[in-house]
TORMAR-400321 format. One line per field, with one value per residue (C-alpha): residue in three letters; z, y, x; residue number from 1. Coordinates in steps of 0.5 Angstrom, whole numbers. Last residue first. Layout:
residues N
aa	ALA / ...
pz	Z / ...
py	Y / ...
px	X / ...
i	NUM / ...
END
This chain:
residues 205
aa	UNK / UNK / UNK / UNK / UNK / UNK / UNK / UNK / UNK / UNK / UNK / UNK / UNK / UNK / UNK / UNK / UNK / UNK / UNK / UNK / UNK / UNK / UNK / UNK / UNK / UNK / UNK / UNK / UNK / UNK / UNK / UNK / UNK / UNK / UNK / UNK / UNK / UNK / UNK / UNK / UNK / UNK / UNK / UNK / UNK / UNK / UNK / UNK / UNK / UNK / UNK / UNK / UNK / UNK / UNK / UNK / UNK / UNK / UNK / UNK / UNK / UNK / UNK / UNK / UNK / UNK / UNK / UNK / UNK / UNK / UNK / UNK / UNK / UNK / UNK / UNK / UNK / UNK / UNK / UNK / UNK / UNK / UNK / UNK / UNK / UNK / UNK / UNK / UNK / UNK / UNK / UNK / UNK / UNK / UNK / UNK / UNK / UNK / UNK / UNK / UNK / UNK / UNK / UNK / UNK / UNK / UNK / UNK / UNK / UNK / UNK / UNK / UNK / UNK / UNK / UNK / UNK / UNK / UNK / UNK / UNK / UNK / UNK / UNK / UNK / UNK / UNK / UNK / UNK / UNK / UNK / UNK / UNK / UNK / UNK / UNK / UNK / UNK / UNK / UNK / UNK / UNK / UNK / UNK / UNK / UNK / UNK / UNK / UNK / UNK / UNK / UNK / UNK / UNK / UNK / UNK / UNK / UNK / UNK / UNK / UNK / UNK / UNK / UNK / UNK / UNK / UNK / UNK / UNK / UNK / UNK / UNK / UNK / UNK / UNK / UNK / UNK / UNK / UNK / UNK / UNK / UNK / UNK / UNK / UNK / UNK / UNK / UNK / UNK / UNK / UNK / UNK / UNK / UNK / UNK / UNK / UNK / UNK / UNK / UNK / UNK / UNK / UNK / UNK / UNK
pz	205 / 200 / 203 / 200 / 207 / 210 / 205 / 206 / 214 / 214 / 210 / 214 / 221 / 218 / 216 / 221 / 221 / 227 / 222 / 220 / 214 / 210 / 213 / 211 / 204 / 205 / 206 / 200 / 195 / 198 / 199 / 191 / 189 / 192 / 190 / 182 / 182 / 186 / 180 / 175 / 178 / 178 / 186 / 185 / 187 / 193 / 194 / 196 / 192 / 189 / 182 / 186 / 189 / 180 / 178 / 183 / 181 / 174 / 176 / 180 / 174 / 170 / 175 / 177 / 170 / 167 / 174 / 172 / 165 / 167 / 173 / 169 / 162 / 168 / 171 / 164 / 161 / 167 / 163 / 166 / 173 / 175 / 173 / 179 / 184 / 182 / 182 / 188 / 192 / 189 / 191 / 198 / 198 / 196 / 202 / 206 / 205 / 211 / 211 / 204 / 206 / 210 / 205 / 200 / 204 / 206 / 198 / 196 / 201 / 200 / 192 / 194 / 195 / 190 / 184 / 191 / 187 / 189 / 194 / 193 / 184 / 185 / 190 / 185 / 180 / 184 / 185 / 178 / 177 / 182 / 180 / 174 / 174 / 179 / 174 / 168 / 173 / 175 / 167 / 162 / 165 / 163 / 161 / 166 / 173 / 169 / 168 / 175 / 177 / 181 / 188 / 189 / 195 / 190 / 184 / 187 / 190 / 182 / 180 / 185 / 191 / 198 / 199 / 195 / 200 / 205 / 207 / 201 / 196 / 197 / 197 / 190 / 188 / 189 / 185 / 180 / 178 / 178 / 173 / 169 / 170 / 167 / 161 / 160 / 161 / 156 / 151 / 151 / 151 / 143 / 141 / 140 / 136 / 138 / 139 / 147 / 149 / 146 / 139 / 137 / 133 / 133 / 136 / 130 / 129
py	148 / 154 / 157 / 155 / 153 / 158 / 164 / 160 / 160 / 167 / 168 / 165 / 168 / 176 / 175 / 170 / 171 / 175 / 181 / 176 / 176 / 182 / 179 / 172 / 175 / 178 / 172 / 168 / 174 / 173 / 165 / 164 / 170 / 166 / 160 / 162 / 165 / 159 / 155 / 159 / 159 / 152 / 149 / 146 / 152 / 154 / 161 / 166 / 165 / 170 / 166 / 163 / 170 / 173 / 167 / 167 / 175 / 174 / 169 / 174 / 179 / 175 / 173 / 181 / 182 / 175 / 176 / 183 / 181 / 176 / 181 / 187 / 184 / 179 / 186 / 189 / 183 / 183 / 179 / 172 / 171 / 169 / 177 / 179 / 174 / 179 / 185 / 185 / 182 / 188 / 193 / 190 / 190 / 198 / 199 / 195 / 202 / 201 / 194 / 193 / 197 / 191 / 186 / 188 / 189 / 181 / 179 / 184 / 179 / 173 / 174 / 176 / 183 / 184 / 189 / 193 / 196 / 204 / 205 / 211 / 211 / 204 / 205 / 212 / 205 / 201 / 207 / 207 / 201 / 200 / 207 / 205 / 197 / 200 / 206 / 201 / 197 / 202 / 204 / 210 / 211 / 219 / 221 / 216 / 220 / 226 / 225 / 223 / 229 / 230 / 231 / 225 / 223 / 224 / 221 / 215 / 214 / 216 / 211 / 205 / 202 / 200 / 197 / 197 / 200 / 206 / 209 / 207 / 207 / 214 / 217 / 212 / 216 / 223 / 221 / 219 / 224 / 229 / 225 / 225 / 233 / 233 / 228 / 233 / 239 / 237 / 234 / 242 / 244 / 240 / 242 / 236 / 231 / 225 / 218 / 216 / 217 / 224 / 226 / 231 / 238 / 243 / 250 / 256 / 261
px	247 / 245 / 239 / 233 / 229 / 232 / 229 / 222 / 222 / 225 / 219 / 214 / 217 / 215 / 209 / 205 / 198 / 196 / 193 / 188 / 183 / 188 / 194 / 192 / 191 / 198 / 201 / 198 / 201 / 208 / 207 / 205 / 209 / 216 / 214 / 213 / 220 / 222 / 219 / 223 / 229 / 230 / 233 / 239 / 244 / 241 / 241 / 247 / 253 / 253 / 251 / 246 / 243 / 244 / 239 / 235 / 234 / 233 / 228 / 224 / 225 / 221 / 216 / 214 / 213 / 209 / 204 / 204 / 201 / 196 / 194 / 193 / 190 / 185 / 183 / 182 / 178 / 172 / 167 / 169 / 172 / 179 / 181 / 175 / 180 / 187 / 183 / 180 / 187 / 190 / 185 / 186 / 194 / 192 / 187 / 192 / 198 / 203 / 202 / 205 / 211 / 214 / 211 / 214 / 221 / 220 / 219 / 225 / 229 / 226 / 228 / 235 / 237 / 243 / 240 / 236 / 231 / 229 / 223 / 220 / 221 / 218 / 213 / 211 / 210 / 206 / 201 / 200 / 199 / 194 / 190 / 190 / 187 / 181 / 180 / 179 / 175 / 170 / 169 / 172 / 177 / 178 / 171 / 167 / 171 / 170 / 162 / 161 / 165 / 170 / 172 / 176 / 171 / 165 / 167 / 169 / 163 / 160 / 164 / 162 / 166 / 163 / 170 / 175 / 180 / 180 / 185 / 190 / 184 / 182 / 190 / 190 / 184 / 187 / 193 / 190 / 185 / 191 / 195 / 188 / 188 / 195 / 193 / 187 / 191 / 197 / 191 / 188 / 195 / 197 / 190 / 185 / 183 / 180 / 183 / 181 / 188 / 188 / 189 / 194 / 193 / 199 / 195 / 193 / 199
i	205 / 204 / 203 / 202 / 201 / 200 / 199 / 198 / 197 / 196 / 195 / 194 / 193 / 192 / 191 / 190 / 189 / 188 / 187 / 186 / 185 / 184 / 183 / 182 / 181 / 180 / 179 / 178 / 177 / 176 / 175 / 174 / 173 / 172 / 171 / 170 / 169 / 168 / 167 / 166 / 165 / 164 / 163 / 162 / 161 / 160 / 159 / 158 / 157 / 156 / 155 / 154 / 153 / 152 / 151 / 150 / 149 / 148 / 147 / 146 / 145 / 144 / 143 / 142 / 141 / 140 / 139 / 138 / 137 / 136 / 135 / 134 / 133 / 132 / 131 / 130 / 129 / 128 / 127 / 126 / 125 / 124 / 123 / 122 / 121 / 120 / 119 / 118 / 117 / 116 / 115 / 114 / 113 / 112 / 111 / 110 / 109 / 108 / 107 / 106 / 105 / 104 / 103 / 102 / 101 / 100 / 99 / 98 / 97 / 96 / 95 / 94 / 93 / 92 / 91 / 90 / 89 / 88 / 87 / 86 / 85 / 84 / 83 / 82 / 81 / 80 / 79 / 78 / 77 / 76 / 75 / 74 / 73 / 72 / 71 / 70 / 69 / 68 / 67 / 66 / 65 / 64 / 63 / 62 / 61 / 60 / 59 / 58 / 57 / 56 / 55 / 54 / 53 / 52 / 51 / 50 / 49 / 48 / 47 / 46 / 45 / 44 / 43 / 42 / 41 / 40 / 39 / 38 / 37 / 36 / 35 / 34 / 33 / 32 / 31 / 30 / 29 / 28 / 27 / 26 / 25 / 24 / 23 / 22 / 21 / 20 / 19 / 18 / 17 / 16 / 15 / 14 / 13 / 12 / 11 / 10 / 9 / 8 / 7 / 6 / 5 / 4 / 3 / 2 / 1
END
């Protein structure tokens, strides 16, 4: 009996195995390139670079992204993702708390931190649409369930009851993000004295 037909992330058909191996290999692809960036950034970064370190073709590497900044984008989301299946939420941490734990593992991985911060300033720039996709709808996401936890830490108890959720959520990004620019540049810039400051500072009286 001849193979089920899909179609693969490009929209061509293919065999039910062959488009198991392909999202297999990209997956491989992934991997490798997130242990590259870990180690050493963004930095002297191109495809056929990024081909060579993670023992690919040049061909291969364009096959399944397609462009350096798709790549870029790819591998932070997933990389994220895998922090997020290691380090599982804690549902009752305030959003200082999450922000301070972020930085604790953030300093483990600053070739990550450095990819990140590349693609939030190319998304302020014209002619990178993945980067802008990427930060505009992270932003959106990692907002969103900020405000959720601000809600919950004031219902506990733990927050300060007058302060807007939705402009502490946006706070705590700027300052967590800010610092780790500061790391990047400065590794004396203060990471843990900060947010203690910005957790007593909205501590209830």
């Amino acid at each position: 009996m001849a193979d089920e037909t899909e179609t693969d992330p490009a929209g061509r058909p293919n065999s039910r195995g062959s488009y198991a191996k392909g999202v297999a290999r990209r997956q491989q692809i992934l991997e490798r390139a997130i242990e590259v960036f870990a180690r050493r950034g963004s930095d002297r970064t191109s495809l056929r670079a990024i081909a060579e370190e993670v023992g690919v073709t040049h061909a291969a590497l364009r096959h399944y992204f397609g462009s350096l900044e798709e790549l870029l984008v790819e591998v932070y989301r997933e990389s994220e993702r895998q922090g997020d299946l290691h380090h599982p939420d804690d549902r009752d941490a305030t959003p200082v708390e999450v922000m301070r734990e972020s930085a604790r593992v953030n300093r483990e991985i600053a070739g990550l931190v450095q990819l990140y911060s590349m693609l939030v300033a190319a998304a302020l720039e014209e002619g990178h649409p993945a980067a802008r996709d990427f930060a505009t709808r992270r932003f959106a996401r990692v907002r969103a369930g900020l405000v959720d936890r601000v809600v919950r830490s004031q219902q506990a108890g733990r927050l300060r009851a007058d302060v807007d959720p939705q402009a502490v959520a946006a706070l705590v990004i700027a300052a967590s993000d800010g610092l780790q620019t500061q790391w990047l540049l400065d590794a004396t810039a203060p990471q843990d004295e900060s947010p203690l400051l910005l957790e007593r500072l909205l501590a209830p009286s």
